[in-house]
C-alpha positions, 0 to 999 in steps of 0.5 A: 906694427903698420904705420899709416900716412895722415894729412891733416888739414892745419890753419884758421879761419879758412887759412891754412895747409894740410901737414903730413903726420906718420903715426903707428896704426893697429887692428881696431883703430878709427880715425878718431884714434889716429887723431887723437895719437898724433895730438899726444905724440907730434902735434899738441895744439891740433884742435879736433872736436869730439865727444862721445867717440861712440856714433852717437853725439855727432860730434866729431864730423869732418872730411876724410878722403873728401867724404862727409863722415864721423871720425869716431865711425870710420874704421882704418882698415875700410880706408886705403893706408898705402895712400895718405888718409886725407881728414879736414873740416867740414866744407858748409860751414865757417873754419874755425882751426884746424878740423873745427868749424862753427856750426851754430847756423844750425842751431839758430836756423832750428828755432825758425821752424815751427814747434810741435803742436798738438791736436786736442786728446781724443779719449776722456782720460785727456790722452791721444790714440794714434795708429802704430804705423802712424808712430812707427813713420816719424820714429826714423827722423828722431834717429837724427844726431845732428852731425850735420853731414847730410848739411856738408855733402849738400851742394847747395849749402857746400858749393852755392852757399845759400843758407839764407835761402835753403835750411838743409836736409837736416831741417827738411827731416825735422820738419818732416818728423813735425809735419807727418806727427800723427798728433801734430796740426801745425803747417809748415808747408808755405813756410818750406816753399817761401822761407825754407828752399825746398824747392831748392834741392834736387834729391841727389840722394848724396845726403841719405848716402853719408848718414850715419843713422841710415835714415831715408833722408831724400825718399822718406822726409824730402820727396813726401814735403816736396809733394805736399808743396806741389799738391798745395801750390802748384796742382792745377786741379786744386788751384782751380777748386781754391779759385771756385771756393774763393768766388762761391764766398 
């Protein structure tokens, strides 16, 4: 049977080194399967979050050879094995141990965009009717399993570390499923020029390449908010019928 160098990053809260670990490897394995045979075989107290090992609950995102990816989905034979693999935590967010990190921004930062709201139903049997093509534009954000990599990769949240000022891909995507609903009439667009950064990013694409579910971060979410910022904010032609609307009141 081959075997395969892993250095793995061990420590707390920042502080630490990365260990070398020499682990058998067999057809099949993902990186999740050498982790998790080095934490029964030579290192019991490696701390690994994950759950579903499956690509579907997000997880057991971490750093392998630098990149942002889901442990459980990442296939050893697509990696070099004659170098060691490299597997550390993610970089955007606070280190707790080992390849763990606090990833509860996220969670608060959510409940600052607001909720779905939708319009009144438009049939007398107190439903909706909306267009298929409609449905079928917002259905890819919902792909989303809050992995947070497109967050990692993100260079202004991973090397500027402007969370206070910029909610990252995965909330750009949110707000986007929220903003082109076909059912839904809230407005968010002051709040992604004013509160959430979007003018921040500069669609690098880096976080529609480590997606996992394959959705169109940057030209299906990011671009068409971005534009409806310009559109509102910064067109001259609309800002001249706003200030001509304002003086006919």
């Amino acid at each position: 049977m081959a075997t395969a160098t892993f250095r793995i990053w061990r420590g707390e809260k920042g502080q630490g080194k990365f260990q070398d670990y020499t682990s058998e490897v067999s057809a099949g394995m993902v990186v999740l399967d050498a982790v998790h045979q080095i934490q029964a075989e030579q290192a019991g107290d490696l701390a690994v979050r994950w759950n579903c090992k499956a690509g579907k609950c997000g997880s057991c995102s971490a750093e392998i050879n630098r990149m942002p990816k889901l442990m459980c989905m990442t296939r050893l034979n697509t990696l070099p094995l004659e170098r060691p693999v490299t597997v550390e935590p993610m970089k955007a967010f606070p280190h707790m141990r080992d390849l763990v990190t606090d990833v509860s921004w996220n969670y608060g930062l959510k409940k600052r965009i607001p909720k779905f709201q939708p319009r009144q139903p438009d049939a007398s049997d107190g439903t909706w009717r909306i267009a298929q093509e409609d449905v079928e534009r917002v259905q890819e954000f919902r792909k989303c399993i809050e992995c947070f990599l497109c967050q990692d990769v993100c260079h202004v949240l991973r090397d500027h570390h402007m969370h206070e000022q910029f909610i990252g891909p995965r909330f750009l995507v949110y707000a986007a499923a929220l903003e082109m609903h076909p059912l839904d009439v809230g407005d968010r667009v002051e709040s992604l020029r004013k509160d959430f950064g979007i003018g921040l990013c500069n669609i690098t694409k880096c976080c529609t390449k480590v997606c996992p579910e394959n959705i169109t971060i940057t030209d299906n979410a990011i671009v068409p908010l971005k534009e409806r910022v310009v559109d509102r904010f910064f067109d001259p032609l609309s800002n001249l019928f706003r200030v001509f609307s304002n003086s006919k009141t």
